[in-house]
C-alpha positions as CSV (number, residue, x, y, z in Angstrom):
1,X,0.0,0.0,0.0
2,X,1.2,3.3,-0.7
3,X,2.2,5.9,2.3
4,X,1.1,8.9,0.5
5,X,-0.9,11.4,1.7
6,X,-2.7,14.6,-0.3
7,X,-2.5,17.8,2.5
8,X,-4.2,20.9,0.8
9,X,-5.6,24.0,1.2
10,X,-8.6,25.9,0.0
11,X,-8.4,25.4,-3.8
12,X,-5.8,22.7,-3.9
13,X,-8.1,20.5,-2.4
14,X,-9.5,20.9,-5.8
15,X,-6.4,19.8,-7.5
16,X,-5.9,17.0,-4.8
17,X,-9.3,15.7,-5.2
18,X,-8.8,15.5,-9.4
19,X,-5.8,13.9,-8.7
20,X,-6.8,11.6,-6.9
21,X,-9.7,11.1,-8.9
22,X,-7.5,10.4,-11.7
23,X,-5.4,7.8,-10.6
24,X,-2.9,9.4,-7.8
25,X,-2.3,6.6,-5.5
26,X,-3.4,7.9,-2.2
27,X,-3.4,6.7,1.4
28,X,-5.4,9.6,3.1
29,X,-6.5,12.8,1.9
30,X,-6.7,16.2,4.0
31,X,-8.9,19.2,3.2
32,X,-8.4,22.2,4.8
33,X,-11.0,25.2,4.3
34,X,-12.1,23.6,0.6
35,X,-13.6,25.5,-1.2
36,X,-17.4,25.3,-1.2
37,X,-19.7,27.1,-3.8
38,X,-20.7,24.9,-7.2
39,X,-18.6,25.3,-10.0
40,X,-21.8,27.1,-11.5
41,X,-22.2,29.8,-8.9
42,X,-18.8,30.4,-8.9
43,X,-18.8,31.2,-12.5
44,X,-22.4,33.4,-12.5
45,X,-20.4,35.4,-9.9
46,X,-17.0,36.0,-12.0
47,X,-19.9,36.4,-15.4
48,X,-22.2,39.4,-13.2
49,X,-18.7,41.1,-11.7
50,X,-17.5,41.2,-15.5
51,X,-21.1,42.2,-16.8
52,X,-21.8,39.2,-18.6
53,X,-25.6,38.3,-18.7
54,X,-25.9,34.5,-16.8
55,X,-26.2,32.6,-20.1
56,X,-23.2,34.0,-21.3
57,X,-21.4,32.8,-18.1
58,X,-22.8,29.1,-18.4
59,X,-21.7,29.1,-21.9
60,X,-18.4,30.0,-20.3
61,X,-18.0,27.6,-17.9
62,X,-19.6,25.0,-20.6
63,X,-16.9,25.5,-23.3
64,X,-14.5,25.6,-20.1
65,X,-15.1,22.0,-19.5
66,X,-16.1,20.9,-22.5
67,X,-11.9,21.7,-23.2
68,X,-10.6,20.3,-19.9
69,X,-12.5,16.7,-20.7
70,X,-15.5,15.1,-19.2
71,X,-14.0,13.5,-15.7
72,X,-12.9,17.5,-15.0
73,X,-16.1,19.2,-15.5
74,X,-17.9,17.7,-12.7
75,X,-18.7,19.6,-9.1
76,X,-16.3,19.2,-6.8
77,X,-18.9,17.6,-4.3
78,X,-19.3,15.1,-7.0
79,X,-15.7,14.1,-7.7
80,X,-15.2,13.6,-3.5
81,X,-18.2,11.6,-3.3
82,X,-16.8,9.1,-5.5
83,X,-13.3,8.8,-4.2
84,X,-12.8,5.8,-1.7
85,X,-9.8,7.5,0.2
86,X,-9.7,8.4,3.5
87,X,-10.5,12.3,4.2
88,X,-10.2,14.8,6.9
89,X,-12.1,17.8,6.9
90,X,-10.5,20.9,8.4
91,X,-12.6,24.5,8.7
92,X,-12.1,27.4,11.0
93,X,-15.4,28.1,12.3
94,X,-14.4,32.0,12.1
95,X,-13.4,31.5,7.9
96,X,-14.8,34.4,6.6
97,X,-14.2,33.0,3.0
98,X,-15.4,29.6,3.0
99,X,-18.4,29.0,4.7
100,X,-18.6,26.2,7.1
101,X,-22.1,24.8,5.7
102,X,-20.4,24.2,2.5
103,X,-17.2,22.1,4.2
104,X,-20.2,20.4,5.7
105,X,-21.8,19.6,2.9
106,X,-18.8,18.2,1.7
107,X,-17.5,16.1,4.6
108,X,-21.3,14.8,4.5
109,X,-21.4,13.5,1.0
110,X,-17.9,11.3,1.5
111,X,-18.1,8.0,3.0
112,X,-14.9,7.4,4.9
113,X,-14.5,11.2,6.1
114,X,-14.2,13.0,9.3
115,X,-14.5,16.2,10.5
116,X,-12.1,18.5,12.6
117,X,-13.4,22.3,13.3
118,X,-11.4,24.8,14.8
119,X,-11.9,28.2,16.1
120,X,-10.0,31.6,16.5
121,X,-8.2,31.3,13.4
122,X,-9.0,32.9,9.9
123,X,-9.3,30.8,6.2
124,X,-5.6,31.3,5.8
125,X,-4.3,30.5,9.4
126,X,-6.5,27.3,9.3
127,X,-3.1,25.6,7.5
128,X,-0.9,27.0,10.1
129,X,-2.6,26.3,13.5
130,X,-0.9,23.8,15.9
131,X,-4.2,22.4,17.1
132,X,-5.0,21.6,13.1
133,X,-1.2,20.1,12.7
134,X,-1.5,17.9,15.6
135,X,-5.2,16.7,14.2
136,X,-3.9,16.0,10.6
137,X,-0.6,14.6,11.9
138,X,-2.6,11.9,13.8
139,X,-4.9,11.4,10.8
140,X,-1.7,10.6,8.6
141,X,-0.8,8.0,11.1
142,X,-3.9,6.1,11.1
């Protein structure tokens, strides 16, 4: 069995999650702060702060993944739920950034997951905290 372990933050548990999706022989998988809005809100929101009407933003984000392939243009809740690695859910219950019903949502749809919540620190500090090291340091041992 492999000993390798995925530890990201915010968007690069995007990245981790494809990987791993992909092929990427993983052991465990540790999310910190992911990021939690659908792939389709996210892109309304970039289409309305660039003045594109929302159609024009879907057929965005359509052409987007029609160029990345299918197995990419999927929500990111959907490509976690289908991964059988173990995962560990980190959010800072004061993250102004990501909100923690989303991380929820997350850790919720994933079989073999758990869930550590912290408090005090912000979205970026989250990575950084020694309570949050100690939790994924005893998840990679598992």
């Amino acid at each position: 069995m492999t000993r390798t372990a995925v530890v990201a933050h915010s968007l690069g548990c995007w990245a981790g999650a494809l990987a791993i999706s992909e092929g990427a022989l993983v052991r465990r998988f540790v999310l910190i702060a992911p990021p939690g809005i659908s792939a389709h809100a996210r892109w309304r929101g970039v289409g309305e702060r660039l003045g594109l009407a929302p159609e024009q933003a879907d057929r965005a984000r359509e052409a987007f993944w029609a160029r990345l392939g299918p197995s990419r243009g999927r929500e990111f809740a959907d490509v976690l739920s289908s991964l059988s690695t173990p995962m560990l859910f980190v959010h800072s219950l004061d993250d102004k950034l990501t909100p923690l019903e989303h991380t929820r949502a997350l850790y919720a749809a994933c079989e073999d997951a758990a869930f550590f919540p912290v408090e005090g620190v912000n979205h970026r500090e989250t990575a950084r905290d020694a309570a949050v090291l100690a939790a994924i340091a005893t998840f990679l041992e598992e």
